[in-house]
C-alpha positions as CSV (number, residue, x, y, z in Angstrom):
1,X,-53.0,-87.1,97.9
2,X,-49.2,-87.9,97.9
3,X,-48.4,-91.4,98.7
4,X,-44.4,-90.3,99.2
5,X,-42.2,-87.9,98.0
6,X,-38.8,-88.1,96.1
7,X,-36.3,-85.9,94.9
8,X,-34.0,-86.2,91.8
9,X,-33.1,-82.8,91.4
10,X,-36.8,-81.3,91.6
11,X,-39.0,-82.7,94.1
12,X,-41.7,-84.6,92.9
13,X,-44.9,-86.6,94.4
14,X,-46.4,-90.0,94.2
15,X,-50.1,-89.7,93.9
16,X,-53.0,-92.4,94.1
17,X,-56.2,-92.3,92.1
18,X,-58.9,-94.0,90.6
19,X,-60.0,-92.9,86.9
20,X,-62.9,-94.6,84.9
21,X,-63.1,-97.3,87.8
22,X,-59.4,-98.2,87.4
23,X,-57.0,-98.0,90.4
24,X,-53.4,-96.1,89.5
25,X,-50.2,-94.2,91.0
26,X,-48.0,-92.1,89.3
27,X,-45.4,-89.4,89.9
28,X,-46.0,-85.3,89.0
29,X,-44.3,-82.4,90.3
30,X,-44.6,-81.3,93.9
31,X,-45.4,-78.0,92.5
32,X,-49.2,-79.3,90.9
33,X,-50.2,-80.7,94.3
34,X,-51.7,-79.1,96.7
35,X,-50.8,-80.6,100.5
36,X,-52.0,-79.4,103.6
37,X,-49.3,-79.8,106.3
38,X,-45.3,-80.5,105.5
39,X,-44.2,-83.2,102.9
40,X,-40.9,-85.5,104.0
41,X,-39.0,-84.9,101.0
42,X,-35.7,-86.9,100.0
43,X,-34.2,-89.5,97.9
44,X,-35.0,-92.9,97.7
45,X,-32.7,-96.0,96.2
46,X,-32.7,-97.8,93.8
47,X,-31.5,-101.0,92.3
48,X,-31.2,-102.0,88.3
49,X,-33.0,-104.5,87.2
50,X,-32.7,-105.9,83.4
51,X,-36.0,-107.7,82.4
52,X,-34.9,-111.3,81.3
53,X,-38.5,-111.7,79.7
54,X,-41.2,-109.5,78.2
55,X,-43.7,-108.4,81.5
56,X,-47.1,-106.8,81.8
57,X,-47.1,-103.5,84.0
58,X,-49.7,-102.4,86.3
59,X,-50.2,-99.0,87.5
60,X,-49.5,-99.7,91.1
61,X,-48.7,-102.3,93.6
62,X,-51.5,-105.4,92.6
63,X,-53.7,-106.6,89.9
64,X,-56.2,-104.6,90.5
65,X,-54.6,-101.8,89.2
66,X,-54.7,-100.5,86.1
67,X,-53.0,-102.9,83.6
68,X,-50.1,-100.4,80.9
69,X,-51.4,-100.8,77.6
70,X,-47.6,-102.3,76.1
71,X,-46.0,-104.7,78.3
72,X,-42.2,-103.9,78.8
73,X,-39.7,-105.8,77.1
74,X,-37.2,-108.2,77.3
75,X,-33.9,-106.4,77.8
76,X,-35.5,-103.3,79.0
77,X,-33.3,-101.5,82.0
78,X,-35.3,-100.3,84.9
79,X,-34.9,-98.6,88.2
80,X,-36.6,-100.8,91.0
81,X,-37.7,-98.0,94.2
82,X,-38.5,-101.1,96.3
83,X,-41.1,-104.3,96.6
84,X,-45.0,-103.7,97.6
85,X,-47.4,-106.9,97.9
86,X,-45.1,-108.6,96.0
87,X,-44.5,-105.9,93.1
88,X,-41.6,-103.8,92.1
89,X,-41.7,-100.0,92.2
90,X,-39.8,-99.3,89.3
């Protein structure tokens, strides 16, 4: 089920699921999901952020989301979408 839409030259979705009892959200293509009713698409904004220290990365807005296997390191530039319970979307 998409969560929101964005578009960055092709619209894509942000999807919720669990898989093997872990929580996560990612982005795919609008085109793999299937929605019943209309989609708002658009862009979102952004700000960069530069990571000042090596940090763990879950798969959605809390710790009990899925944990990334590599934490992202110091140095790394990302795109922050916007703050949920605390977390960046980046």
């Amino acid at each position: 089920m998409p969560v929101e839409s964005v578009t960055t030259g092709v619209p894509w979705g942000m999807v919720e699921f669990d898989w093997n009892g872990q929580k996560y959200q990612a982005y795919t293509g609008m085109k793999r999901i299937n929605t019943y009713g209309p989609v708002a698409q658009g862009t979102q904004p952004y700000d960069e952020v530069t990571l000042s220290q090596t940090t763990p990365v879950f798969c959605g807005p809390g710790y009990d989301y899925a944990l990334r296997k590599d934490a992202v390191r110091t140095g790394t530039l990302l795109r922050a979408y916007g703050i949920e319970n605390g977390f960046r979307h980046v």
